[in-house]
Steps between C-alpha positions, in 0.01 A plus 500: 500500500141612447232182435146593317232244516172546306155364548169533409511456151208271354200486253241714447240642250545821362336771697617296819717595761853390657749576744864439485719521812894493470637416854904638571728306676876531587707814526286801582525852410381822652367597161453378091213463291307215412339453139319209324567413168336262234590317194269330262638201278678634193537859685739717705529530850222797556477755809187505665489653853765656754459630798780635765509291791499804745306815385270292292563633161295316205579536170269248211545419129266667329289142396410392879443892638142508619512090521762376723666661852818430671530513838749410802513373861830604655440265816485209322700609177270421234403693200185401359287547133124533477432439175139573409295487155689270384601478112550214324860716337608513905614148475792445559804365769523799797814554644566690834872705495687749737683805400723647775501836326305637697471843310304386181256267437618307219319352197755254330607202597842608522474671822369294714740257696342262667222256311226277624429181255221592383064363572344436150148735485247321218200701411266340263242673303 
């Protein structure tokens, strides 16, 4: 088993800045990809960021490219989310999750195994 522990969700204006860090724990693997979902009350489950653990493929929803980066440290397995200009529509509960197919980087929900329980991210306007 695979545990996924978020963290620095928070408060913040809009045009402010964040970072999220999802930290790994348990049974490793030589290779899987990483993403960071959202979901805003009333709405689906939404991709927002992936990245391949080795390699270092990114891949973004099309609302945070430009705004937010996702990025990993393989010593201390933790993927993090820098989440800058911050919009008052980005709020919403973030969610860290692991796919072990390694050969895509997947968008839905459905593909990804292993889920963290989520930091709630409050921008006000």
């Amino acid at each position: 088993q695979v545990q996924l522990e978020e963290s620095g969700g928070g408060l913040v204006q809009a045009g402010g800045s964040l970072r999220l860090s999802c930290a790994a724990s348990g049974r490793t693997f030589s290779s899987y990809v990483m993403g960071w979902f959202r979901q805003a009350p009333g709405k689906e489950r939404e991709f927002v960021a992936a990245i391949r653990w080795s390699g270092g493929s990114t891949y973004y929803a099309d609302s945070v490219k430009g705004r937010f980066a996702i990025s990993t440290d393989n010593a201390k397995k933790t993927v993090a989310l820098q989440m800058d200009t911050l919009k008052p529509e980005d709020t919403a509960v973030y969610y860290c999750a692991l796919d072990l197919n390694f050969s895509r980087i997947g968008t839905m929900t459905a593909q990804y195994e292993y889920w963290g329980q989520g930091t709630q991210v409050t921008v006000s306007s």
